[in-house]
C-alpha positions, 0 to 999 in steps of 0.5 A: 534501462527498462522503465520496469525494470527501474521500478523493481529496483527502486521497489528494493531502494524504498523498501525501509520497512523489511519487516512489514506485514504487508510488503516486507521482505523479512517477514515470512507470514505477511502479504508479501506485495510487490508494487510499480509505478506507470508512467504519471505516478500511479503505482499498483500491484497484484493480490492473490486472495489465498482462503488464510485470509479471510473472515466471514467463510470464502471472503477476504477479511475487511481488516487485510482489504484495509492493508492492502490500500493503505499498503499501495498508497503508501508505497505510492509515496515511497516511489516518489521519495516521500516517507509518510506515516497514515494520519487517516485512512477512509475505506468505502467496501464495494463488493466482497472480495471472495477468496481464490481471486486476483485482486489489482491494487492502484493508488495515486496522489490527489493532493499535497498540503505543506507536509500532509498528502492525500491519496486515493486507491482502490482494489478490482477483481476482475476489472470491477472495483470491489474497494476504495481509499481515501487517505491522509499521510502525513511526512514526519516532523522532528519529534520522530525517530528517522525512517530509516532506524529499526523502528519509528516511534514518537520521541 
């Protein structure tokens, strides 16, 4: 089977948050981002920086610049069968996103300790990095609800 076509499929299996702002197949006012994985585990995906979104007039909003990162390196670690929440999310903006764009979104993992990973994305228009994240995840403990119920919230 095709290595993309695997992906899609594993995109449906890693999906345990339907209802996601950013990627959930259940939420109808969200981003709707659809993400891949290339070979040597970078994962990355396309964002069309539609008008609705943005702040200051004809530039994306820094808020959804941050979602989208956090998004891809979340997902980034759901292809490789590690559910994470974000423990710290760093965004250095580059350059401003203007509206009507394609935005290309990657993220890889840089580095694990016991159940915290670290990962890096970054956001390009055009071939020009207009975005980057450095992130913490951290894998939930056994004071959390599992992944997989309706909601995850400390207990």
């Amino acid at each position: 089977m095709n290595e993309m076509l695997m992906d899609l499929e594993r995109q449906e299996e890693v999906n345990l948050h339907r209802n996601c702002f950013a990627c959930g197949s259940n939420n109808g006012i969200g981003l709707g981002l659809k993400f891949y994985k290339k070979e040597g585990g970078t994962v990355f995906g396309n964002f069309y920086a539609d008008p609705k979104y943005e702040g200051y007039s004809g530039v994306i909003h820094g808020g959804i610049i941050a979602t989208l990162l956090d998004s891809v390196m979340t997902h980034c670690l759901l292809m490789e069968n590690i559910p994470a929440f974000t423990g710290r999310l760093l965004i250095k903006y580059s350059a401003p996103i203007r509206t009507g764009r394609i935005v290309r979104l990657e993220a890889r993992i840089v580095g694990e300790s016991r159940r915290v990973f670290t990962l890096e994305g970054k956001a390009f228009v055009e071939g020009k990095k207009v975005a980057s994240a450095k992130a913490r995840y951290m894998r939930p403990g056994p004071h959390h609800i599992p992944l997989d119920s309706q909601s995850v919230i400390p207990v």
